[in-house]
C-alpha positions as CSV (number, residue, x, y, z in Angstrom):
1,X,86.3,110.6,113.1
2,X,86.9,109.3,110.2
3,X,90.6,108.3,109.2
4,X,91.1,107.6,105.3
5,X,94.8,106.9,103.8
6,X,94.4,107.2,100.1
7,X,96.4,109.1,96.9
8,X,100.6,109.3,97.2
9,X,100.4,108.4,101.0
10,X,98.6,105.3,100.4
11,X,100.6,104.3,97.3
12,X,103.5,104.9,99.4
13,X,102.5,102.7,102.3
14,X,101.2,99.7,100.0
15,X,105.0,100.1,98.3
16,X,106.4,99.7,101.8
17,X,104.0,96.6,102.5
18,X,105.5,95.1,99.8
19,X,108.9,95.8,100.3
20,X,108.6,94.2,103.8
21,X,106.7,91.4,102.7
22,X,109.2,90.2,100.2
23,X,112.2,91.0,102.9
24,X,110.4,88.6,105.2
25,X,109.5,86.0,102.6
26,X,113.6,85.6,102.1
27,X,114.9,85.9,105.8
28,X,116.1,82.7,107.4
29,X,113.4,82.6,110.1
30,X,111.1,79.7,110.5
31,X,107.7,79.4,108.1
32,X,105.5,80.0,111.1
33,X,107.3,83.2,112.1
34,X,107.5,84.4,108.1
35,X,103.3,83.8,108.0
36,X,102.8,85.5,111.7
37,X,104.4,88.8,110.2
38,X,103.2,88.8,106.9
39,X,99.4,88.3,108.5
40,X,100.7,91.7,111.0
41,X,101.4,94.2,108.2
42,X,98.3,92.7,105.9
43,X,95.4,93.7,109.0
44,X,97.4,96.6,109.9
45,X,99.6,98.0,107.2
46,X,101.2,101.2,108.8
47,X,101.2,99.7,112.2
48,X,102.5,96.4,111.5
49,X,105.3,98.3,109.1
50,X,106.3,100.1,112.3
51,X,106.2,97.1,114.2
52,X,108.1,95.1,111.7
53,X,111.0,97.8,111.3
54,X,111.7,97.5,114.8
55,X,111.0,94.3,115.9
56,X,110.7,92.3,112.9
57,X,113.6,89.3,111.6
58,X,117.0,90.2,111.0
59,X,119.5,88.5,109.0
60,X,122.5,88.9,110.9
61,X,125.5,89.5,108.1
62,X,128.1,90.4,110.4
């Protein structure tokens, strides 16, 4: 079985990388933290996306 993510879908998905990427880079966590996630969604880019939205760092503005 052969899975391939390519055309809109994998434009799409590499726009979303980004997007969390750069919402990482300027959260308020620690460095260490900031590199751990960013090396998550770089070896698995829909996985670690999914991880990220639900677990990832939060500013709290509240």
């Amino acid at each position: 079985m052969n899975i391939e993510i390519s055309g809109v879908f994998g434009l799409l998905i590499l726009i979303a990388d980004i997007w969390a990427i750069l919402n990482i880079v300027q959260s308020r966590v620690s460095t260490v933290n900031k590199l751990i996630w960013i090396v998550v969604i770089l070896l698995l880019p829909v996985l670690g996306l999914i991880i990220w939205w639900f677990a990832g760092p939060r500013d709290s503005s509240g």
